[in-house]
N, C-alpha and C positions, 0 to 999 in steps of 0.2 A: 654522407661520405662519398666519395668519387675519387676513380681510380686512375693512373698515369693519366690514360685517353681522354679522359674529361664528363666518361657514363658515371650516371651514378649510380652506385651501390647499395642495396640492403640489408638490413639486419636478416631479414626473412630465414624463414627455412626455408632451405632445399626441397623441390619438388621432383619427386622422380617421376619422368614417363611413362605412360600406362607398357610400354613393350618389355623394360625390361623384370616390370612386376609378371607380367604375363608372360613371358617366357620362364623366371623363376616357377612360378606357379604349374606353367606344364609339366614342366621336368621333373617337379616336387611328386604330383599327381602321377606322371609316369611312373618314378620309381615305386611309391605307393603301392601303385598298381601291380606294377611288377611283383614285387615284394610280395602282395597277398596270394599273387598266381605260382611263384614260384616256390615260396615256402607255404604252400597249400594244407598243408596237415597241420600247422599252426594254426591256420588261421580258419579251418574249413568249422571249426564250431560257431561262429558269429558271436552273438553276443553274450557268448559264454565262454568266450577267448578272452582273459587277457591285454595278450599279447595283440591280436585285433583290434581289443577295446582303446588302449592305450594308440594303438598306430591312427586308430580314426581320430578320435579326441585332434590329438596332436597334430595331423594333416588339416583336420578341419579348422582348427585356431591358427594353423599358417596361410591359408586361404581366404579366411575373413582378414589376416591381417595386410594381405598382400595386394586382395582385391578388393575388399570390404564383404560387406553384408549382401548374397544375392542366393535369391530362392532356389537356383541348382543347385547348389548344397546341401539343402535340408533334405527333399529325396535322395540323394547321393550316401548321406550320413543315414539316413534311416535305414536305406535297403542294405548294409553295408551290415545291420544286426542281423538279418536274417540268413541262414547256416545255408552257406554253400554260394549264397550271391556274389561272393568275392572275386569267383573267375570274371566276372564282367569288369569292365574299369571304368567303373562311374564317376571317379574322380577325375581321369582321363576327360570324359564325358560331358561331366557337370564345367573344367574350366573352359573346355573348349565352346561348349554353349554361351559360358558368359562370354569370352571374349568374341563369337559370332555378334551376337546382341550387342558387345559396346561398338562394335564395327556397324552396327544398321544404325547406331542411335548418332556415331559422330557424320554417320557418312549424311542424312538426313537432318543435323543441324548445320551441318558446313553448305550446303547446295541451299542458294535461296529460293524460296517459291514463289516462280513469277508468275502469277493469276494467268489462268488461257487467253490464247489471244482471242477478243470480241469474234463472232461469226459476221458474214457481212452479208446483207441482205442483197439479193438481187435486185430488188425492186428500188433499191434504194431508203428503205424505211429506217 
C-alpha cells in the first residue's frame, strides 16, 4: 500500500519511542511514591496493607508493561513489603535506573568502535 507521496506503507503496529514510555513511567512511579509518602499511615504496614499491596501489584504490572521486564524492579517490589520502607521512592529509583542503563546501552551501540590506532615504532619496525 502507498500513500499520496508515493512511501510505502504498513500494516505494522505502531512503535512507540522509548521517551514517551519513560516519561509515563516516571510520573506513574512519582505519584506512587508520592502517594506512599504522603498517605503514610496507610501504607506504613508493608505487606500487611492492603491498600500498599494492591498500589505495588498494580505499579509493578504498569512498569513491566511500559518498560518491559528489568531487574530494578524486583528490589523495588520486594523492599516495598517491608514496614516502613515506603518513605524511600524506590519506584522513583528503580525507573530512573533503568532508563540510565537504556541510555549507556543505546549510547554504546550508536558510537562504532574503531580499534586504536597502531603505535608507531621509532625504529621503524
Amino acid at each position: 500500500m502507498q500513500d499520496e507521496i508515493g512511501t510505502a506503507v504498513t500494516e505494522d503496529a505502531i512503535t512507540i519511542s522509548p521517551g514517551p514510555r519513560f516519561r509515563t513511567a516516571m510520573i506513574l512511579a512519582i505519584v506512587a511514591d508520592a502517594l506512599q509518602i504522603v498517605l503514610f499511615p496507610v501504607f506504613v504496614e508493608g505487606a500487611l496493607s492492603p491498600a500498599d499491596d494492591v498500589l505495588d501489584f498494580g505499579i509493578g504490572a504498569l512498569m513491566v508493561h511500559l518498560l518491559g521486564w528489568h531487574w530494578e524492579f524486583l528490589p523495588s517490589f520486594i523492599a516495598k513489603l517491608v514496614p516502613g520502607v515506603d518513605l524511600v521512592p524506590l519506584w522513583t529509583i528503580a525507573v530512573a535506573n533503568v532508563y540510565r542503563k537504556s541510555k549507556a546501552i543505546a549510547v554504546t551501540t550508536a558510537q562504532p568502535h574503531d580499534p586504536p590506532p597502531a603505535l608507531k615504532d621509532p625504529e621503524g619496525y
